[in-house]
C-alpha positions, -999 to 999 in steps of 0.1 A, spaced: -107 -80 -547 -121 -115 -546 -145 -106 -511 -158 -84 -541 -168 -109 -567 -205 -118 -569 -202 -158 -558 -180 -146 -529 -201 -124 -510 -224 -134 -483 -263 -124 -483 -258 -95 -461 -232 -80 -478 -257 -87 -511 -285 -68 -492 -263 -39 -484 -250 -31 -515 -282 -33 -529 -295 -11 -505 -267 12 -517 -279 15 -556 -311 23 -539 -326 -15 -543 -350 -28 -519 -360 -66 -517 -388 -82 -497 -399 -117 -496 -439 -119 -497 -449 -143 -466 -475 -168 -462 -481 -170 -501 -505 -198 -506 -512 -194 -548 -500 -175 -572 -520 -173 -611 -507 -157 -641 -532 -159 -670 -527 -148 -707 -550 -150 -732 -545 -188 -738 -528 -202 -711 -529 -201 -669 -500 -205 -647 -511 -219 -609 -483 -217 -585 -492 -236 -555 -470 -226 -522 -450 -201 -542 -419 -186 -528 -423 -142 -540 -401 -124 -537 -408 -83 -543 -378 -63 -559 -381 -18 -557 -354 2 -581 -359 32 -590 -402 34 -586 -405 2 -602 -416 -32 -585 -408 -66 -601 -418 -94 -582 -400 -129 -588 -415 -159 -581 -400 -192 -573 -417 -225 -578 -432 -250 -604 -465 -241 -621 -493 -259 -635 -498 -250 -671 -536 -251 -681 -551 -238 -716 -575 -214 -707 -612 -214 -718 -617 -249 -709 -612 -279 -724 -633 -288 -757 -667 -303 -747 -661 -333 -763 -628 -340 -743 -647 -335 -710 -672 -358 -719 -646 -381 -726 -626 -376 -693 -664 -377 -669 -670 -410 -692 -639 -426 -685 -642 -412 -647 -676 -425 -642 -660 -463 -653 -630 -464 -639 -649 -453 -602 -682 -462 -607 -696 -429 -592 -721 -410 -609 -717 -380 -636 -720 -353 -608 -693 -368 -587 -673 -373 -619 -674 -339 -630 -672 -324 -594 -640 -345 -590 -628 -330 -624 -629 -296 -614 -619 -298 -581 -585 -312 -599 -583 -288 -624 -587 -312 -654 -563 -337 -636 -577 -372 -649 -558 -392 -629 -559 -374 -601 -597 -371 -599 -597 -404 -608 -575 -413 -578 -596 -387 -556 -632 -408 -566 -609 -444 -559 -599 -435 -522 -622 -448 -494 
């Protein structure tokens, strides 16, 4: 009776009773991003374990890992102007290489900040 309890039983005997109620699980290999994007928000997953889930003709795909959260549309124009400004003093590299830096880190400040500082 206890082999039978859930946090006794070993990942193969997992897989085989799922297999059994007609569930079929697959990792997704070599997943380098994953995006999920509403209407006001976007979720990045970077390295992303996925993990694809079949019962019954329906897939539902689980995904393991931390996302960036970014509002979508952009930030307001006046913010990015504040953010290449503040770039563009901190580095002392032009408004191009400011904003380039900017994007390339998704909005990250610091980081493009960081990016413009190394040699």
């Amino acid at each position: 009776m206890l082999d039978m309890m859930p946090g006794r039983m070993n990942s193969r005997q997992l897989a085989q009773m799922m297999k059994r109620f007609g569930i079929n699980v697959k990792n997704i290999d070599n997943v380098e991003k994953v995006i999920i994007q509403t209407d006001t928000k976007e979720y990045v997953f970077d390295s992303a374990e996925v993990t694809v889930m079949e019962a019954q003709g329906q897939k539902t795909f689980q995904i393991i890992g931390e996302p960036t959260v970014k509002n979508r549309g952009g930030e307001p124009q006046d913010t990015q102007k504040e953010d290449i400004k503040l770039i563009m003093e901190q580095t002392g590299k032009s408004e191009a290489e400011a904003r380039k830096a900017l994007k390339e880190t998704n909005g990250d400040l610091a980081e493009a900040i960081l990016k413009l500082s190394q040699p």
